[in-house]
C-alpha positions in Angstrom: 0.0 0.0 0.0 1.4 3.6 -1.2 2.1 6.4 1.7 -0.4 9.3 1.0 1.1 12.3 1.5 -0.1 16.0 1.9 2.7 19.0 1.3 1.9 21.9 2.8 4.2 25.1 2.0 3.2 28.7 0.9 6.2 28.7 -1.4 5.0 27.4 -4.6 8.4 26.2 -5.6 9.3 24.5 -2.8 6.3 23.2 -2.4 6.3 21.7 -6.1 9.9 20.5 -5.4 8.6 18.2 -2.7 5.6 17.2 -4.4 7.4 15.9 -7.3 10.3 14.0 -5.4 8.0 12.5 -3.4 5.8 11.3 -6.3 8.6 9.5 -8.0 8.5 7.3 -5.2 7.1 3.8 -5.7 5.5 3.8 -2.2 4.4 7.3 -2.2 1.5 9.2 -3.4 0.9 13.6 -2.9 -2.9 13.3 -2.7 -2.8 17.5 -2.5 -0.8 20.2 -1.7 -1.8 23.4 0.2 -0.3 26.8 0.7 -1.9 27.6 3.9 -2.6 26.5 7.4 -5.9 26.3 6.7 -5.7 24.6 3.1 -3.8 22.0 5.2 -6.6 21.3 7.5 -8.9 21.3 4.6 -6.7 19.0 3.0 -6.2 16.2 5.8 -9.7 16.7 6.9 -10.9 15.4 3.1 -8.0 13.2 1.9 -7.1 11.3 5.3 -3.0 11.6 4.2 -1.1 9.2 6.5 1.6 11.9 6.8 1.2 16.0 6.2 3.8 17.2 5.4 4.0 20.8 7.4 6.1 24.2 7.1 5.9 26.5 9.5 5.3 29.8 8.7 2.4 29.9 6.3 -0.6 32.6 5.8 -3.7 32.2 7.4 -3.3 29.9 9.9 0.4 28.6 10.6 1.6 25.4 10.7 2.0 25.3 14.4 -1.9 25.7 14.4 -3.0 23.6 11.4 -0.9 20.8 13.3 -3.0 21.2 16.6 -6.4 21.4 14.7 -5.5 18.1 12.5 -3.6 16.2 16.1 -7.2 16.6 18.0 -9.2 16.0 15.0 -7.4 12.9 13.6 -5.5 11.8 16.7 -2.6 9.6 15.7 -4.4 8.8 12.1 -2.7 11.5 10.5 0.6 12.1 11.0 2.0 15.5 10.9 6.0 15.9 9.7 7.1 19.7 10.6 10.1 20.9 8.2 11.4 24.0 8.2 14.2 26.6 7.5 13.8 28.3 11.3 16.2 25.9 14.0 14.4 27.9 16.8 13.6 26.3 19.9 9.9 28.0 20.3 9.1 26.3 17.1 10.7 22.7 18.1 8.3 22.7 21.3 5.2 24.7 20.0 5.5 21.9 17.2 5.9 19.2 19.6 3.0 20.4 22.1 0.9 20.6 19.3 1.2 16.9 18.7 3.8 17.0 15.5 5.1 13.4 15.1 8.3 14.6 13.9 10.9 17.5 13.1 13.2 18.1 10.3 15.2 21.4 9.1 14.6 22.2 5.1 18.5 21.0 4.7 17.6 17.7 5.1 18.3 15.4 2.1 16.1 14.7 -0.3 17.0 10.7 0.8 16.0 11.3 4.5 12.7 13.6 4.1 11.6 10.6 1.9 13.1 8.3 4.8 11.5 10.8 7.4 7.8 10.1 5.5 8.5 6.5 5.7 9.1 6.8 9.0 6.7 8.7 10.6 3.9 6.8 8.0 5.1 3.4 9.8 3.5 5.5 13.7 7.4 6.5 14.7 8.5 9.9 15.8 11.7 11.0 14.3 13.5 14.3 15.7 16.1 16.1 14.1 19.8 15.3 15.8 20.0 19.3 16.8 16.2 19.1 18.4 16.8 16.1 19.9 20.2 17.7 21.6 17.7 20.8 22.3 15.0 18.9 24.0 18.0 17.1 26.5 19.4 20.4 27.4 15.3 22.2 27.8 13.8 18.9 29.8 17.0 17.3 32.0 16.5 18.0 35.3 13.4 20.5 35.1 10.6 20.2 37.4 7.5 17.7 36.5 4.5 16.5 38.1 4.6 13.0 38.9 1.1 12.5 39.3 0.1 11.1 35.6 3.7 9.1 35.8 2.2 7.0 39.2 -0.8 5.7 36.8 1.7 4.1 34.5 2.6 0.5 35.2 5.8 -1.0 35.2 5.9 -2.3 31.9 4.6 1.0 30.5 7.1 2.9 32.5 9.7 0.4 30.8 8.5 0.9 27.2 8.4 5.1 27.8 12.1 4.8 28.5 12.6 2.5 25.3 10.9 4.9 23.2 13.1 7.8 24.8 16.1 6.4 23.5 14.8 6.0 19.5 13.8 2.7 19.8 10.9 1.2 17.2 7.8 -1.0 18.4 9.6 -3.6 16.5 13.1 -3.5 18.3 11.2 -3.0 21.8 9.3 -6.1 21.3 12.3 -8.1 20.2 14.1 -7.0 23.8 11.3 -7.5 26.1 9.9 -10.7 24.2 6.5 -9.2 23.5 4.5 -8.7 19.7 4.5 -5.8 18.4 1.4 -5.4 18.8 1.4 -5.5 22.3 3.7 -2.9 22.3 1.9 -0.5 20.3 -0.9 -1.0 23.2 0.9 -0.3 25.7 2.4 2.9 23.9 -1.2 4.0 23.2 -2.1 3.5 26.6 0.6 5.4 28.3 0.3 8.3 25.9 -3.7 8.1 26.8 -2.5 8.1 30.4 -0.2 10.9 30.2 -2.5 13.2 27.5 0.3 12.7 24.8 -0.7 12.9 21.1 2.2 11.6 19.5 5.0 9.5 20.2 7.4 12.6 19.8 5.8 13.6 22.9 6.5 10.6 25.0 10.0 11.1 24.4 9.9 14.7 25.6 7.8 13.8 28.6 10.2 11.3 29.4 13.4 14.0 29.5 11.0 15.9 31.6 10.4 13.5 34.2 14.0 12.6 34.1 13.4 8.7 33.3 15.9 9.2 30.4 19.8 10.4 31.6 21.7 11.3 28.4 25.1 11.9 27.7 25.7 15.7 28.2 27.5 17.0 24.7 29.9 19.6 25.0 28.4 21.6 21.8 
């Protein structure tokens, strides 16, 4: 079964660009484009894309906002894939808040934003290596309420730290000797649990409550 995709971008060349890379994929199909927040909305609201493709700064209604209205209307149905030319941290956690599913600068490669769709498309969150550095530095050590965390159980707890550190449903279920399937519920049930919307979220959340320790960089 082919990806559908929706591009969103209020540059019409850019937008075309990624419209047309992604359609010479075997496994991908642009079921529309938009060139505004709310053409976005309008878009996933009547094609049902597994992944939208989302800039940032668009007329109308920006992407940060299209993302939140498509997140509470779809939940984790549609998949929203931010990608921008602005590396600013209001943007990396607006996005994430809103429920984005993942995070990549307009640099990336034409190789891994088709990688990137693939990914999220598959129910993964994929983060940027300079927002994932960012969200480490922002969350370590920063005061959380515990009070959702005490509702998880202890496999639950287990599979939030497992996502924290990049690891697929697939990998986590071939560690703790469960389906995949089972882990998916049990990712769907902490995320109800916690009020998460996408798994980009869980791995935030779990820097926040400081069940993840990473290795400090220097840079």
């Amino acid at each position: 079964m082919s990806i559908a995709v929706v591009v969103a971008d209020d540059q019409a060349l850019v937008r075309a660009g990624f419209a047309a890379f992604l359609r010479a994929q075997p496994d991908i199909e642009v079921v529309a484009e938009a060139a505004d927040g709310i053409s976005a909305v309008a878009a996933a609201t009547e094609h049902r894309p597994d992944v939208v493709l989302m800039d940032i700064r668009m007329p109308e209604a920006d992407g940060i906002e299209a993302t939140r209205q498509i997140t509470e209307a779809f939940g984790g149905e549609v998949a929203v894939l931010i990608l921008t030319t602005f590396d600013l941290d209001e943007y990396v956690y607006a996005a994430l808040r809103a429920g984005a599913s993942g995070f990549l600068l307009k640099d990336t490669s034409p190789e891994d934003l088709v990688a990137a769709v693939r990914v999220i498309a598959s129910g993964e969150a994929l983060l940027a290596p300079t927002v994932t550095k960012r969200l480490i530095r922002e969350f370590t050590g920063a005061p959380v309420s515990t009070a959702h965390l005490e509702e998880l159980t202890k496999r639950e707890n287990e599979i939030m730290v497992l996502v924290a550190r990049g690891m697929s449903n697939n990998q986590i279920a071939e560690k703790l000797y469960l389906s995949p399937t089972t882990v998916k519920t049990h990712v769907n049930r902490l995320m109800a649990k916690l009020a998460l919307t996408s798994r980009a979220q869980v791995v935030a959340a779990a820097y926040e409550a400081g069940l993840v320790i990473p290795t400090r960089s220097t840079d």
